[in-house]
C-alpha positions as CSV (number, residue, x, y, z in Angstrom):
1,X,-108.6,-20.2,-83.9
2,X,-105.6,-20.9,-81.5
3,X,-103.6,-18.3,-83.3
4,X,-106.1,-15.6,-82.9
5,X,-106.2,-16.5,-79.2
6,X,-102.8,-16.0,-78.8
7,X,-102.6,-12.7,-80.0
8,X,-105.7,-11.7,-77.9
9,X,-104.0,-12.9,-74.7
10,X,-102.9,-10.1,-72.4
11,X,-100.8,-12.9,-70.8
12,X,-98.8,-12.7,-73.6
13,X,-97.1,-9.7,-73.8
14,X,-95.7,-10.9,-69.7
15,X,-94.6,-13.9,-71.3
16,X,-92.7,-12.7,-74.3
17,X,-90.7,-10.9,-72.2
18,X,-88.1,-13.9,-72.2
19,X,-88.3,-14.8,-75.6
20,X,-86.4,-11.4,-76.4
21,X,-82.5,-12.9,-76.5
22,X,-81.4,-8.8,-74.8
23,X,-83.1,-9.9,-71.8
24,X,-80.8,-9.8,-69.1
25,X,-81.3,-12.8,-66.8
26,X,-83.2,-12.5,-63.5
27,X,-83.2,-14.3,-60.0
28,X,-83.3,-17.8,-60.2
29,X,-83.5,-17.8,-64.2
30,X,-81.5,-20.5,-65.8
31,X,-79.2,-18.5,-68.9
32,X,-81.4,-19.3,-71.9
33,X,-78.6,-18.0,-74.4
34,X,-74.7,-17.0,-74.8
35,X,-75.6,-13.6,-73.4
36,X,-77.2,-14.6,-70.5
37,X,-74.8,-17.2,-69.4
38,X,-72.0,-14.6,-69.8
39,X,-73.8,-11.9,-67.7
40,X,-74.5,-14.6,-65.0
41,X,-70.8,-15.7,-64.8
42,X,-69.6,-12.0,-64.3
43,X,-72.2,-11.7,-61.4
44,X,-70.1,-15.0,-60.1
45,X,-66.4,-14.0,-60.9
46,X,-67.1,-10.3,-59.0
47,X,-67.2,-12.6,-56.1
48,X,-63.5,-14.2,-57.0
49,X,-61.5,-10.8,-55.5
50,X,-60.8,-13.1,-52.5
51,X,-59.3,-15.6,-54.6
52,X,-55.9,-12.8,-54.9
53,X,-54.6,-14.9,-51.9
54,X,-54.3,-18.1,-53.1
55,X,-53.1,-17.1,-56.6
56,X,-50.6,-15.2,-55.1
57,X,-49.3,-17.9,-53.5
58,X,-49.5,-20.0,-56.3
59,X,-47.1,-17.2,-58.6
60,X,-44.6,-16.5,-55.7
61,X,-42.0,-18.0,-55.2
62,X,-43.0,-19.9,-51.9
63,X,-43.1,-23.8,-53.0
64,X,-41.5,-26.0,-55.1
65,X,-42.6,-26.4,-58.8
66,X,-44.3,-29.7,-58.1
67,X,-45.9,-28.2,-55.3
68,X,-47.3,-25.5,-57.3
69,X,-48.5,-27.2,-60.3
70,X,-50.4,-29.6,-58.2
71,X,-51.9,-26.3,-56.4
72,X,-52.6,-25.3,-59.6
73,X,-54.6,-28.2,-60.3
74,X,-56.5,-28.6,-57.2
75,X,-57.3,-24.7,-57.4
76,X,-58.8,-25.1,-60.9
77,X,-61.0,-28.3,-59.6
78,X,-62.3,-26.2,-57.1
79,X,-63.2,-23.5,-59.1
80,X,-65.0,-25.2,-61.7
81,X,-66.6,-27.7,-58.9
82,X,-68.1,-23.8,-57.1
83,X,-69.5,-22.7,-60.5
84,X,-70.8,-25.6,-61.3
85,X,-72.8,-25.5,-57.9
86,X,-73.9,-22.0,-57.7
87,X,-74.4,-22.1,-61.9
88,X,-76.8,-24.7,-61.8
89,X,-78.4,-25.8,-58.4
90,X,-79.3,-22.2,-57.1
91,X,-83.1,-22.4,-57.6
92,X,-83.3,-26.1,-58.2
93,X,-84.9,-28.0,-55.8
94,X,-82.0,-30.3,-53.8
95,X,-80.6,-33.0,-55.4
96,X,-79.4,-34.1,-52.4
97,X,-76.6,-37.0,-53.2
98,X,-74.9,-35.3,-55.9
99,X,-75.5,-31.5,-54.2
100,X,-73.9,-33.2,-50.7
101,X,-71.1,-35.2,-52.8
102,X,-69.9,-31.8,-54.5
103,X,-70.0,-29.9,-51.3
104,X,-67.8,-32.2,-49.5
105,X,-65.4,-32.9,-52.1
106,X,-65.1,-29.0,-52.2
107,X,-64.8,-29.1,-48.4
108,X,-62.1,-32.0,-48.6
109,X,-60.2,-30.0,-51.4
110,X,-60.0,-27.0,-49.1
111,X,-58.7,-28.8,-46.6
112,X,-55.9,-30.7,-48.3
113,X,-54.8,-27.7,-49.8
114,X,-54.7,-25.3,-46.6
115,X,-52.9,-28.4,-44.8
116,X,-50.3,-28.7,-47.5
117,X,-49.1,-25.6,-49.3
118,X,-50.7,-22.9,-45.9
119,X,-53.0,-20.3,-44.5
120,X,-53.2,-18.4,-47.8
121,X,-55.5,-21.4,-48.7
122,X,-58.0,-21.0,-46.0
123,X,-60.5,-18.3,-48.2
124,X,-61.8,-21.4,-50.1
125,X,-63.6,-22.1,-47.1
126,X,-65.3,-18.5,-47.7
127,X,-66.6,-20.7,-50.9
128,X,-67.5,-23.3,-49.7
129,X,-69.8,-21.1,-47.1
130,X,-71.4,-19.3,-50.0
131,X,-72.1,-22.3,-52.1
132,X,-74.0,-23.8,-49.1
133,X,-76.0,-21.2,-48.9
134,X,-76.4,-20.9,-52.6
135,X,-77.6,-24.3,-53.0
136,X,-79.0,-26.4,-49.6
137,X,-82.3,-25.6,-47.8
138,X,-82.6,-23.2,-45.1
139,X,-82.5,-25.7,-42.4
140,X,-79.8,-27.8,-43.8
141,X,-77.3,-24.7,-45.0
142,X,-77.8,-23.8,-41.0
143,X,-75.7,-27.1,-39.9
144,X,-73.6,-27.0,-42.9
145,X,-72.2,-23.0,-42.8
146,X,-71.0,-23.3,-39.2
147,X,-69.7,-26.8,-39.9
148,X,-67.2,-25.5,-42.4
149,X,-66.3,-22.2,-40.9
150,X,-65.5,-24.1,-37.7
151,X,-62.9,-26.0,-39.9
152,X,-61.9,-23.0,-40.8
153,X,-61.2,-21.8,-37.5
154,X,-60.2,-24.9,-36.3
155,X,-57.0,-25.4,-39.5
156,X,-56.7,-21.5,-38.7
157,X,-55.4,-22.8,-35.2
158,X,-52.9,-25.5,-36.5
159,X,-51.5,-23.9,-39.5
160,X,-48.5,-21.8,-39.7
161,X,-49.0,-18.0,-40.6
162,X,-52.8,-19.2,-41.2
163,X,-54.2,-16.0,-37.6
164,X,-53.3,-13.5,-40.2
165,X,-55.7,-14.5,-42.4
166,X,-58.6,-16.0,-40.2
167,X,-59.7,-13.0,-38.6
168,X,-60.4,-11.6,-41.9
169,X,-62.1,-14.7,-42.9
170,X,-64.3,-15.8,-40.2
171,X,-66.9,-13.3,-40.5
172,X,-67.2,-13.4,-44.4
173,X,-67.7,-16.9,-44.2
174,X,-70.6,-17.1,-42.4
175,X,-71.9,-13.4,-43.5
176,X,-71.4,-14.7,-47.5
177,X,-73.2,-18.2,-46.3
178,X,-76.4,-16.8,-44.8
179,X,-76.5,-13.9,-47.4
180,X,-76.6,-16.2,-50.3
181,X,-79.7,-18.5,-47.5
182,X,-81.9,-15.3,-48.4
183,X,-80.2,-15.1,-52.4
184,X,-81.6,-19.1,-52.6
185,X,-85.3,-18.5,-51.2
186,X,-85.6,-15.1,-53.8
187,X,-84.5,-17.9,-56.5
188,X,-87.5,-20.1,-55.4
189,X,-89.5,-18.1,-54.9
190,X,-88.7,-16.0,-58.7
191,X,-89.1,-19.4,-59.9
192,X,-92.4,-20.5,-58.4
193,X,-93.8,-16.8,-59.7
194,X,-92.7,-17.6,-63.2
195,X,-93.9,-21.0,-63.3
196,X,-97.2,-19.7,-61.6
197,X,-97.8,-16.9,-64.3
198,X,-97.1,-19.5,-66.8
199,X,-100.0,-21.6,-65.2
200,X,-102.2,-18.9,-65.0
201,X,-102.0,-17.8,-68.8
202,X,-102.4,-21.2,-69.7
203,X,-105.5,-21.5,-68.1
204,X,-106.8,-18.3,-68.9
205,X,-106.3,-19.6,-72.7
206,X,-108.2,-22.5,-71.7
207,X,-111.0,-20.6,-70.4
208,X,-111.5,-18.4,-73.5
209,X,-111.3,-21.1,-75.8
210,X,-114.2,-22.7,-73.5
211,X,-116.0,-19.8,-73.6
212,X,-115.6,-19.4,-77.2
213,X,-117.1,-22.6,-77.9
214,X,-119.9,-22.2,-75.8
215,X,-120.9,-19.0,-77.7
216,X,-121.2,-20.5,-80.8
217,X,-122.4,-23.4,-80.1
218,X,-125.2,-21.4,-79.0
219,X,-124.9,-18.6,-82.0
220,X,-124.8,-21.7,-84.6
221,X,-126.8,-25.0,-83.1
222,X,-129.9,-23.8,-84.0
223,X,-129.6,-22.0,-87.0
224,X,-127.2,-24.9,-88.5
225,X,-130.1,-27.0,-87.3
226,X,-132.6,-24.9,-88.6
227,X,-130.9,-24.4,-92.6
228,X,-130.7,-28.8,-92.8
229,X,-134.4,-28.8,-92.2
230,X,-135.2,-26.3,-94.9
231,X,-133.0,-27.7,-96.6
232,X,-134.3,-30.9,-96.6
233,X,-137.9,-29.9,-97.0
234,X,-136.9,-27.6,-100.3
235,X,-135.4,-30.6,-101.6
236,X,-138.8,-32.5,-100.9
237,X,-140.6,-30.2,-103.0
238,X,-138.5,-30.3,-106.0
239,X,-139.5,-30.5,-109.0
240,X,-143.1,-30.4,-108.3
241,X,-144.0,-26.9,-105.9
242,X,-140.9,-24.8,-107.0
243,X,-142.3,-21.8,-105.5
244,X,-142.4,-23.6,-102.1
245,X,-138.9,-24.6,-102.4
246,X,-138.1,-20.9,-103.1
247,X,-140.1,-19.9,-100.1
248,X,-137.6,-22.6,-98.7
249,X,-134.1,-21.2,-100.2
250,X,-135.0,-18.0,-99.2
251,X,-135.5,-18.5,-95.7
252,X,-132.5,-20.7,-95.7
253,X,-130.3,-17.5,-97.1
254,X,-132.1,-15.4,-94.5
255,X,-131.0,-17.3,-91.4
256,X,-127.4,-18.1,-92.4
257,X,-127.0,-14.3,-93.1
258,X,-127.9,-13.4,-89.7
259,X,-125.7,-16.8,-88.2
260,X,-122.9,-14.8,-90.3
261,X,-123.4,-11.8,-88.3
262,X,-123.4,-13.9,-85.3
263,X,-120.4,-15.0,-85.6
264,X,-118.8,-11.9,-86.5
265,X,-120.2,-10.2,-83.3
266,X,-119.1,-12.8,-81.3
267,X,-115.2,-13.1,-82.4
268,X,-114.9,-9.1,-83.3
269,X,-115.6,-9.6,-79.4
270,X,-113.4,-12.1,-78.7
271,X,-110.7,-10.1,-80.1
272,X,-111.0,-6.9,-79.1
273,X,-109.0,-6.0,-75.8
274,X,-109.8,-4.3,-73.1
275,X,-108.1,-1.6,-71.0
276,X,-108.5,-3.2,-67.9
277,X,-107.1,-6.8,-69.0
278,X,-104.0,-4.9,-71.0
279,X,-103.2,-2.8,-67.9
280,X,-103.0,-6.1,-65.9
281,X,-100.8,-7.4,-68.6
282,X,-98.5,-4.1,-68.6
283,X,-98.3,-4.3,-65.0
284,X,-96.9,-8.0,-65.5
285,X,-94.8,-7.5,-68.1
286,X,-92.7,-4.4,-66.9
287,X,-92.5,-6.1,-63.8
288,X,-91.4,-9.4,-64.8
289,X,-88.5,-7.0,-66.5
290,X,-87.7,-5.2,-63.3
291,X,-89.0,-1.8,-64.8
292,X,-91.2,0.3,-61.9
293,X,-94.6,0.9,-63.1
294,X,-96.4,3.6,-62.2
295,X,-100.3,3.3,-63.1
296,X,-101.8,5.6,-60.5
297,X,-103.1,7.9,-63.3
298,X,-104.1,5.4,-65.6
299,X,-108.1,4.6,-64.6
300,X,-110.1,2.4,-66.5
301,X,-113.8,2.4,-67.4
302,X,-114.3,5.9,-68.8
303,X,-118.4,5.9,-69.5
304,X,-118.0,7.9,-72.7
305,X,-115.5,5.6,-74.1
306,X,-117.1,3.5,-77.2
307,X,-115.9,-0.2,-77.6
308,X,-114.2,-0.2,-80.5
309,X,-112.1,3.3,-79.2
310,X,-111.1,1.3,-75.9
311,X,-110.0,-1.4,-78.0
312,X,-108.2,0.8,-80.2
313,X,-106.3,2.4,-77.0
314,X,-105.6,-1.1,-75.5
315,X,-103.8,-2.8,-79.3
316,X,-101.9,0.6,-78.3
317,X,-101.6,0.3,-74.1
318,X,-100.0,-3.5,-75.8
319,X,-97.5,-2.7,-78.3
320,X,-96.2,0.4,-76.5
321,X,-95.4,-1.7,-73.3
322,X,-94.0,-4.2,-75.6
323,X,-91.7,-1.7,-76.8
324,X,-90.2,-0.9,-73.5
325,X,-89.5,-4.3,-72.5
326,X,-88.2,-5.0,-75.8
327,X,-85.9,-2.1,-76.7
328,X,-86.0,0.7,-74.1
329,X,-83.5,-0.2,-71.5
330,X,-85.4,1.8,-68.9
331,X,-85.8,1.5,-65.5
332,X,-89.5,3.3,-65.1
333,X,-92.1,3.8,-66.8
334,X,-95.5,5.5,-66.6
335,X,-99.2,5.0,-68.1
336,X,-101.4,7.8,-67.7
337,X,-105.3,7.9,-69.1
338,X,-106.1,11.8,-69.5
339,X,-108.6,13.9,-70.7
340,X,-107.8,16.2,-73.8
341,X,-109.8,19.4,-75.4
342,X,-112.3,18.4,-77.8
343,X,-113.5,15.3,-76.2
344,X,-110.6,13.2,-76.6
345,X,-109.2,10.8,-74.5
346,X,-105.2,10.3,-74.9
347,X,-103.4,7.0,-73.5
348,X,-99.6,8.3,-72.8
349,X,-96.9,5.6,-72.2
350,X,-93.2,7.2,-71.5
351,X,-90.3,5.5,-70.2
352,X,-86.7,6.8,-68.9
353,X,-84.8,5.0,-71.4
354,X,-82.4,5.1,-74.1
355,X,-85.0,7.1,-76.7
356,X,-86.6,7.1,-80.2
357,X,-84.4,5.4,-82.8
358,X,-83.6,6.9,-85.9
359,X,-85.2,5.6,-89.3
360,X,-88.8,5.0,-90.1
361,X,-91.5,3.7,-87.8
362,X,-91.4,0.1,-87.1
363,X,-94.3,-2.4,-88.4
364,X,-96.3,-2.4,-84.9
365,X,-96.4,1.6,-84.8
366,X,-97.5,1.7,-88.4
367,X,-100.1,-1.1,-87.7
368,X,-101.4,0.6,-84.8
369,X,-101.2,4.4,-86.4
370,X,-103.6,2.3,-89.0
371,X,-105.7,0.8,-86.4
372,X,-106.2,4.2,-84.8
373,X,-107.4,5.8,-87.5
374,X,-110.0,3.4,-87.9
375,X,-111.0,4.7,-84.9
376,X,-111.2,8.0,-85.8
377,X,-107.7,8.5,-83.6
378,X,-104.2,9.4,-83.8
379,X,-100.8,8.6,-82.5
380,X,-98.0,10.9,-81.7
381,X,-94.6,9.3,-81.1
382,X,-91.4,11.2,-79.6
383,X,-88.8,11.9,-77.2
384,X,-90.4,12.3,-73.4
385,X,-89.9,16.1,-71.7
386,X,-87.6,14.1,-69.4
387,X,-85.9,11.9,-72.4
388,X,-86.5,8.8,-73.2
389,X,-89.3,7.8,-75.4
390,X,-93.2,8.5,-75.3
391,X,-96.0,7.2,-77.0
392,X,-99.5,9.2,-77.0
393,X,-102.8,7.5,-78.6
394,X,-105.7,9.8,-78.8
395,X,-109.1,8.4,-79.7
396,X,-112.5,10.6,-79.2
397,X,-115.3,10.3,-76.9
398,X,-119.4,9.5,-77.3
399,X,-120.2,12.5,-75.3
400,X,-121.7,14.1,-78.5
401,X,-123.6,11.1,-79.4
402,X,-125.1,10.6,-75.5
403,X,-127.9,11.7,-74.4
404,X,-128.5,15.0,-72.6
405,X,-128.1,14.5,-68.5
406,X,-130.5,16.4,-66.7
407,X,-129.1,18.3,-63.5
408,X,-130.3,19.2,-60.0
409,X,-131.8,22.6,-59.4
410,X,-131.4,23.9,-56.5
């Protein structure tokens, strides 16, 4: 039962979105996977241009080799002390004694290395701005960013050959500080969102298997209730009234045939999808994977459209949108509902991305192709007129079957 829920769930689709290892990590995501941790530490380093200052001063010939190799050291403790920060305390909550005990032995380091080897030194302060930001609460990193860019200014003042670079410095310090305020609450708030979507697809589960429950409770209480009593009265008149008993057996077989029926009604129900709850889904998903949606032609509730066809098109609406989180690489995509000649109606799902492999269809288009045809429908698959790829499930009306509308005369 818990597995057939979970392929029901239109949740789902929204959630497997991270379990794909190509998913490139979002705002506020913690890397989940080598790839991830690599395309969040490139996102870091593009930030490390200013560093060009300091390592220059290190590979010149401007101190003596002791004086360098200790640079060297208290330039690699720094860095791995800022990536450490901004790696793993952006959308955490503050933990404030070890958050506060890294920023100030990034702030001390700064210091002692601007004071002893010069002004080429002062861009950590840039640093230790942005990790403020990055990683303290809004009202905190508002004491804490002017704090160290007025020690910037103020070992500007005092050290030799340091006014060259402080007007350059001042301003990206507490731009890069407050920039990365706004880059923290996003985190947060991506984070409260995800954890939030998770809660609601938990309890949406929850509901259905409730619901579930209560349906065949009442599908099967009475009739289970109803077979033991025969039951027990055809054993009563055994041997001696076998026709009775008979009577009995064959009442028995009647009621658990139609309890069989029951319960098929009730969980061909329970599985079958729904356009509405699948376009809610697709919405999700494509969202959760930064790809712009655009639904505005895709109306549900279509009165000609028979259950079993709507299901048919939502299995499709589910796997196609699956698809183009999974493999597309696009940026956009578009779900249109549309009425075709011969009283068809055709779910279209194209994206802007990288196209239709080559080889044979994969197991989810041949299932649904299958599926389809069940339906009395088909499914075309292809390149879009724009590129990319486009998915079209056609599955035909009642009209024919529904009864004849009367209409106004004038």
């Amino acid at each position: 039962m818990a597995a057939r829920l979970r392929r029901w769930n239109p949740w789902r689709a929204a959630m497997e979105v991270h379990d794909d290892p190509s998913y490139t990590i979002g705002i506020g995501m913690e890397p989940e996977n080598r790839r991830q941790v690599i395309i969040k530490l490139i996102w870091i380093a593009i930030w490390f241009a200013y560093m060009a200052a300091p390592v220059e001063d290190l590979l010149g010939d401007h101190h003596t080799l002791t004086a360098d190799v200790i640079g060297g050291m208290g330039f690699t403790v720094f860095v791995v002390g800022y990536l450490a920060l901004v790696f793993r305390h952006t959308s955490r909550p503050l933990e404030r004694a070890r958050v506060l005990g890294a920023l100030a032995a990034l702030m001390s380091l700064a210091t002692a290395l601007t004071l002893t080897l010069g002004g080429a030194w002062l861009v950590l302060f840039v640093y230790v701005c942005v990790a403020s930001g990055a990683v303290l609460p809004t009202k905190l990193s508002r004491v804490v960013i002017p704090l160290a860019t007025g020690v910037l200014a103020g070992l500007g003042a005092m050290t030799p050959g340091a006014p060259e670079y402080l007007a350059a410095l001042i301003i990206p310090a507490l731009l890069g500080g407050f920039a990365m305020v706004g880059v923290r609450q996003m985190a947060m708030t991506a984070r409260a969102l995800r954890e939030a979507r998770a809660t609601v697809a938990h309890l949406a589960a929850n509901e259905e298997r409730l619901r579930l429950a209560r349906d065949l409770h009442d599908l099967l209480g009475h009739s289970l209730s109803l077979i033991t009593l025969k039951s027990e009265l055809a054993g009563r008149m055994l041997p001696e009234r076998p026709e009775q008993a008979a009577q009995q057996v064959a009442d028995i077989e009647r009621v658990s045939r139609q309890a069989l029926v029951d319960v098929r009604e009730a969980v061909s129900g329970f599985r079958r999808p729904t356009l509405e709850a699948e376009l809610a889904g697709a919405r999700t998903a494509l969202a959760a994977a930064g790809i712009a949606a655009d639904v505005s032609r895709a109306g549900t509730g279509h009165p000609d459209l028979p259950p079993d066809e709507e299901g048919a098109l939502a299995w499709a609406l589910r796997e196609a949108v699956t698809n183009v989180v999974r493999h597309s690489a696009a940026r956009r995509c578009e779900i249109t509902l549309t009425e075709e000649e011969g009283d068809e109606l055709c779910l279209t799902v194209a994206d802007n991305g990288r196209g239709p492999r080559g080889g044979p269809p994969g197991n989810g288009l041949t299932g649904l192709s299958e599926r389809l045809a069940l339906a009395e429908g088909r499914l075309e698959t292809g390149p879009g007129p724009r590129g990319g790829f486009r998915l079209r499930a056609f599955v035909p009306l009642s009209r024919s079957l529904a009864p004849e509308r009367p209409t106004l005369s004038s």
